[in-house]
N, C-alpha and C positions, 0 to 999 in steps of 0.2 A: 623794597619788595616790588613796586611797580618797574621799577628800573632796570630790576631782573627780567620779568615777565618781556619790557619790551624789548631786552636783547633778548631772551631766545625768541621772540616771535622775527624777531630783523632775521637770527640766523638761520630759522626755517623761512624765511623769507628768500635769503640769500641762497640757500638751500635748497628750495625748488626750481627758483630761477635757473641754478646751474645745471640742474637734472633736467630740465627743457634742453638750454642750449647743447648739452650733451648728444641729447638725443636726438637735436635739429641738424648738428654736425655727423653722428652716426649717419645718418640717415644720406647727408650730401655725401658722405667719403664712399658708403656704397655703390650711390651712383654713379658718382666719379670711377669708381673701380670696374664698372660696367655689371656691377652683379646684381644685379637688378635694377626695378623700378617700380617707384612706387604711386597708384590710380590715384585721381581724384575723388570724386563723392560716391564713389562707390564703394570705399572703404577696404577693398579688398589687394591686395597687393600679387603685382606682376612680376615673378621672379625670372622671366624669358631674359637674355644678355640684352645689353642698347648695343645698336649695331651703329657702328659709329668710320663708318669701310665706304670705297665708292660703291660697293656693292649693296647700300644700305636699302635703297629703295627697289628694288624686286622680291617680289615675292617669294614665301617663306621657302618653300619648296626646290625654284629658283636659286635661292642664295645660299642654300645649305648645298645644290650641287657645284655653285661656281665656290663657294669660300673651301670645300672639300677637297676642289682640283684647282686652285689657287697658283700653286706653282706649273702647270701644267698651262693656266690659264695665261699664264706671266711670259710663255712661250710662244703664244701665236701673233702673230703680225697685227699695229695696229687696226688695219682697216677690217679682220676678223673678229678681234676683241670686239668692234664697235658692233657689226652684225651681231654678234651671239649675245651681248647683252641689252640691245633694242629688241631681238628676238627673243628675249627671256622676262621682258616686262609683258609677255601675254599668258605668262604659264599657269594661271589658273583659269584662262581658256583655250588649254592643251589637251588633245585628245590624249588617251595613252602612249600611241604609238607618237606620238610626237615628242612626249616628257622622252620615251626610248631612245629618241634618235640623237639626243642630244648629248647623253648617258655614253650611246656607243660614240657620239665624238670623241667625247673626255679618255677615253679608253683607248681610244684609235691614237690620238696624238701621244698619249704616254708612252706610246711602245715604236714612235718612230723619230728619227733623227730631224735634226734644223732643219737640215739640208732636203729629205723630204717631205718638209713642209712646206720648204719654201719651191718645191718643184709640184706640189697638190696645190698650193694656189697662186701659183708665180701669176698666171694670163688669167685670171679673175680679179686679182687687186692692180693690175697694171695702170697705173697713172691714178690712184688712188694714194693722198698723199696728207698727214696733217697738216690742219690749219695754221699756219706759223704768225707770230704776234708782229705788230710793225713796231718801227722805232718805237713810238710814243706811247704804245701797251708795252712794250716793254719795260721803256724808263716808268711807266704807271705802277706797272708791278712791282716792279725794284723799290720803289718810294713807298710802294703800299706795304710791303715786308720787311721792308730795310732793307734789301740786298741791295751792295753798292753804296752802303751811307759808311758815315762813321759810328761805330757802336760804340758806346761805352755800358757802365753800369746803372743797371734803373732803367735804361731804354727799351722800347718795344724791339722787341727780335734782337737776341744779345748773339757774341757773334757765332754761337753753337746751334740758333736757333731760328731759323728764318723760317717764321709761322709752326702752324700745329701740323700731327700729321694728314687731318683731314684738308688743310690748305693747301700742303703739297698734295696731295692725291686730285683735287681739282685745281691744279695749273696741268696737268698731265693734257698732251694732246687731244683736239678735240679728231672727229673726220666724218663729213658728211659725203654719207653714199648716194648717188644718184641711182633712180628706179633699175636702170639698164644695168647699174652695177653691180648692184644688188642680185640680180636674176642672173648674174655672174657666179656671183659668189655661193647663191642659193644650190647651183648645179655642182660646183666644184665641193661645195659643203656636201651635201648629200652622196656625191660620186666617193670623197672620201670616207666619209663614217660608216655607209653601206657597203664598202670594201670587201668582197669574198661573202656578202650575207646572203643566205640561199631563203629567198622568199618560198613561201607554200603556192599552188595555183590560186587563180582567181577566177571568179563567177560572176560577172554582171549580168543579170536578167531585168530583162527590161517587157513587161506586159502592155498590148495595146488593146484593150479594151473597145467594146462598140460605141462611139461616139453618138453624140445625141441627131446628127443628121447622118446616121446609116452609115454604112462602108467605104473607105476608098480604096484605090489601088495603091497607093504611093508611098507605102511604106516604106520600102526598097528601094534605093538607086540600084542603076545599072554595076557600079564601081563595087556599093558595098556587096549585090551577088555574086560579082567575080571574084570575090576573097573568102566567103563561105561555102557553105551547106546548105543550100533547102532540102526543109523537111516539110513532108504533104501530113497535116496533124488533125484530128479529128476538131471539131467546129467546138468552139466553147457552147458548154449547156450551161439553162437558165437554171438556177441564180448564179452569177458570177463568182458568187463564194466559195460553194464547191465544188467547182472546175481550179479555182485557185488552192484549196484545200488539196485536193489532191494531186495537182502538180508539186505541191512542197511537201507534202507526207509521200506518194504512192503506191496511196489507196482508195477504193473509190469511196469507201465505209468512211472518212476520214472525220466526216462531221455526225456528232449524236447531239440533235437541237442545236442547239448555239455555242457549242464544246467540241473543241478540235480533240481528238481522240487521242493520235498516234504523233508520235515527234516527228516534229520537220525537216528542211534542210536544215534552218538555222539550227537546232536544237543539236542534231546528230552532230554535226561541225564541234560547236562551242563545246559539247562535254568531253569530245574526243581530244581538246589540247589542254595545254600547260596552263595557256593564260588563259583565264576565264571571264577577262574583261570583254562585255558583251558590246561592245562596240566592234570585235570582230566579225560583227554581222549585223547589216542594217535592213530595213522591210519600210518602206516609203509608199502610200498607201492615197487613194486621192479620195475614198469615202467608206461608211462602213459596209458597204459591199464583202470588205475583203474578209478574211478569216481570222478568227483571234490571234492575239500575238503572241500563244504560247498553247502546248497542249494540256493537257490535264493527267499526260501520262509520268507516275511518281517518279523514275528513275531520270526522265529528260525535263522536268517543267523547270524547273530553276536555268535555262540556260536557252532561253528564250531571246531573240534580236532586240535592239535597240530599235524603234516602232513609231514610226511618226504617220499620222493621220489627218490631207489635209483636212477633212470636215470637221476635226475637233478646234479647228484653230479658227472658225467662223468670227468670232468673239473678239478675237484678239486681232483680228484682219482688220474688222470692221472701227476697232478702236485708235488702230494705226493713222485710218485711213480719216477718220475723224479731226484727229489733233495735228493731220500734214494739210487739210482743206483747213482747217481754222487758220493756222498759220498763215496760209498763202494767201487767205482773204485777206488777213491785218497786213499785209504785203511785207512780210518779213523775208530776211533772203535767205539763201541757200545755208548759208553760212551761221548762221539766227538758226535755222530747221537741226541742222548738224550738233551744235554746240549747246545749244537750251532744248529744243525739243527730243532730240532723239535719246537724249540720256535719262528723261522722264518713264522712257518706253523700254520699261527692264517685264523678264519675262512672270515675275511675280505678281507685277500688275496687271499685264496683260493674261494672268492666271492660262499659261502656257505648262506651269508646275503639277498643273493639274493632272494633265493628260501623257507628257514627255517629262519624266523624272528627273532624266540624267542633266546636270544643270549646263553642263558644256556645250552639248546640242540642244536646249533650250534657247541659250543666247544666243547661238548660231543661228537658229530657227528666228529670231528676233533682227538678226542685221539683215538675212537675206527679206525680209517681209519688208524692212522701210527702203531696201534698193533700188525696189521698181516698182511704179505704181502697179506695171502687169503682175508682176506676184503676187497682192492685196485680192486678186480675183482667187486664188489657192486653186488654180487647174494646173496644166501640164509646163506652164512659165512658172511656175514656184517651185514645182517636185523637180524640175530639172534641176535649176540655180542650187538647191539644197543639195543635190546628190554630186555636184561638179566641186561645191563647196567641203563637200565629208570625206569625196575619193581622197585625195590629196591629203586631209589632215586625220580621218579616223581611219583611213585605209583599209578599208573592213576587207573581207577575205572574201565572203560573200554578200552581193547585196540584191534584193530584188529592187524594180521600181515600176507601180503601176499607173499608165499612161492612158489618157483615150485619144481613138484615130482621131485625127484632123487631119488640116493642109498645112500644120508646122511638126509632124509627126518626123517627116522625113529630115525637115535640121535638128531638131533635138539630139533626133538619136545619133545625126554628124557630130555636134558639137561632145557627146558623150565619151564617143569614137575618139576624138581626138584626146580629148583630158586620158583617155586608158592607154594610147598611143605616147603619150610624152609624160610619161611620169614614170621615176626609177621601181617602184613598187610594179607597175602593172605592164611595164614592156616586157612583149611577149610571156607573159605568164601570165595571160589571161582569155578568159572565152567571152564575146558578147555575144549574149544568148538575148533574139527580139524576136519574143512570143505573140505572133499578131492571132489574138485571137478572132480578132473583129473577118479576117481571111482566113480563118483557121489554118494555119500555119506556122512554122516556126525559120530562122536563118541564124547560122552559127557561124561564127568566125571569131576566130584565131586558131594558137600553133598548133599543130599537128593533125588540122582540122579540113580535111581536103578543099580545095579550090575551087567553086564553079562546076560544084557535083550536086546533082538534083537526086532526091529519093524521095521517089512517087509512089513507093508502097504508103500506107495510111500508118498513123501511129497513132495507138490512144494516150490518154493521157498520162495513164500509169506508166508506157514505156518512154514517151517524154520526160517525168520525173525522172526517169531512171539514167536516161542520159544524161539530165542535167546535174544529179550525185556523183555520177563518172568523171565529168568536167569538172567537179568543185571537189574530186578525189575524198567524196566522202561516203564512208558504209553506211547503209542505210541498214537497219539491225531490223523492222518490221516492213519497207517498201516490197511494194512487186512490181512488175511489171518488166520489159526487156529492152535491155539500154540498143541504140545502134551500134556498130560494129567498133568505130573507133573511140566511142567516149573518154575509154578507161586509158586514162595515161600510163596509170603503172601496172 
């Protein structure tokens, strides 16, 4: 009887044991089959595929669009390939219109021949070439996979098999772009994908508020009035906010207490298109002077600009500027500050979340602040850098930015001038509109916008607004006031 009892407990012995390995083998042949994977102490299981591709490391977003256009991607030239996926390991700090551009790449090449690919970036890859292995990485490799041995059976890499396909995938050519090459390839990429794309107009307004030492004259070079418009515009009224209020509504009722009334520019803009990612319109603000970032009217408040404040960011300046002086006392280098400190200074800590939602221009908001110590001060050196930094990559449609006069008034607004001048988005399709309020005045230039013409009659503010809806081709559904003669492009 005993002898019974401990054969079946051996065979439920043997019995469980095999119901483990069963299930320890289930388990590896899954993963093996890529269909899933399963967490650690969290008990919970990840049924996402393992990405096991050169493509494995970019992000999710990233590799669903390059593994989607895969054969398309198998068509472009190495030193292309190498650009789009070092430019695709940033894609979840891609504005929208940037995820887009890369979309309308994938698109663009499918519908054209070799031969016009290789004539869109023939003189952008010119003497860009893979890195080729020398004798002794070669004979390296061959010895490391077998290739070139004698194979037999049982040996590593039999003769059907020279490594997995992840090892072939990384012997694949390497190609290191140089910066100049790269801004090669950046124009010839953009010139193709933006092919026949008819952008909307553009609106930069740029506010020069009263400086803390009184007025200057200098807002204006002589170069930028021979390319615009002055306008002779009534004198900013005290409080700054609703003179800025009703420039962007156009009305003078705009503000009831501390509540914007009536929809904006940005608002009328953002609810009248398709995309309603609010990054089409940015409002850069340098204290709470300005007017809220959205109105209170039900049919426009959802469609509100993307809103950055520098007085909110006092906190996170002063945190910056803390932990770059600690550093540089322990005399640590450049290189020490970049690699260990500045990866510390994410915008969560710096409770940047707070105030700037959107998490993209948050972190944006975070690289330009550790750039320059000048930006750490959050005056007209920070709201610049931020806005030369967002044209390019959130390419908003409209953007205001509110500046005060000084004696660097007149290069900013160069340096502005020039980023709207050499970028495929904003040549010629755009108006810089620089509101000196501190002169009460205003000067417009770009297309269609006469040359080194003075208009001396006064305008208020409401008809100021109105030309500045004209130039950003947008209906203003409650403004008043009466735009100048050429505003309205269409």
């Amino acid at each position: 009887m005993r002898d019974l009892q401990k054969s079946s407990q051996g065979i439920v012995s043997i019995a469980a044991t095999f119901l483990v390995l069963l299930i320890a083998c289930e388990d590896a042949l899954a993963q093996g089959r890529g269909g899933g994977r399963r967490r650690g102490a969290g008990g919970g299981v990840d049924l996402s595929p393992i990405r096991n591709d050169r493509y494995s490391d970019l992000p999710s977003g990233a590799y669903d669009l390059v593994k989607g256009n895969e054969e398309t991607f198998n068509r472009l030239p190495f030193p292309i390939r190498s650009y789009v996926l070092n430019s695709l390991a940033a894609w979840d700090d891609f504005f929208p219109r940037e995820k887009e551009r890369f979309r309308l790449f994938f698109a663009r090449v499918g519908e054209v021949s070799d031969g016009d690919l290789r004539e869109a970036f023939g003189e952008a890859i010119a003497g860009i070439f893979p890195q080729r292995m020398g004798p002794r990485q070669r004979r390296d490799e061959g010895a490391r996979q077998g290739v070139g041995r004698r194979q037999g059976p049982g040996r590593r890499g039999g003769m059907d098999q020279r490594g997995d396909p992840a090892q072939r995938r990384r012997r694949s050519p390497d190609v290191q772009i140089l910066p100049e090459q790269r801004a090669r390839i950046e124009t010839a990429f953009n010139k193709f994908a933006y092919n026949g794309v008819d952008f909307p107009p553009a609106l930069l307004a740029i506010v020069i508020m009263p400086g803390p030492y009184g007025t200057t004259d200098s807002t204006f070079n002589d170069s930028l009035l021979s390319q615009g418009t002055l306008l002779q515009t009534a004198p900013a009224p005290d409080p700054s906010s609703r003179w800025l209020a009703t420039l962007l509504t156009g009305r003078d009722d705009a503000l009831k207490g501390n509540k914007l009334v009536h929809p904006t520019l940005f608002e009328y803009h953002n609810r009248a298109i398709e995309d309603k990612t609010r990054a089409r319109s940015l409002a850069l603000y340098l204290d709470d002077s300005a007017p809220p970032d959205r109105s209170s009217h039900r049919k426009y408040r959802k469609f509100g600009p993307l809103t950055v404040r520098a007085s909110s960011l006092t906190r996170a300046a002063e945190t910056v500027r803390k932990a770059l002086d600690k550093a540089r006392s322990e005399g640590r280098s450049q290189a020490f500050i970049e690699n260990v400190v500045y990866p510390t200074l994410d915008p969560k800590k710096l409770k940047i979340t707070r105030t700037v939602k959107n998490k993209v221009l948050s972190r944006l908001i975070v690289r330009i602040l550790v750039s320059s110590d000048r930006n750490l001060d959050l005056s007209n050196s920070f709201l610049v850098s931020l806005a030369i930094a967002c044209l390019p990559r959130a390419q908003p449609d409209l953007m205001l930015l509110q500046l005060t006069d000084g004696p660097d008034s007149r290069r900013l607004i160069g340096q502005l001038r020039n980023t709207v001048q050499e970028h495929h988005r904003y040549e010629n399709r755009t108006t810089l509109a620089v509101l000196d309020a501190a002169a009460g005045r205003a000067l417009l230039v770009g297309p269609d916008i006469p040359a080194g013409l003075h208009v001396t009659e006064p305008l208020s503010p409401r008809d100021l607004s109105a030309t500045l809806f004209g130039l950003g081709n947008v209906e203003a559904e409650f403004a008043q006031g009466k735009p100048v003669d050429f505003a309205f492009r269409n």
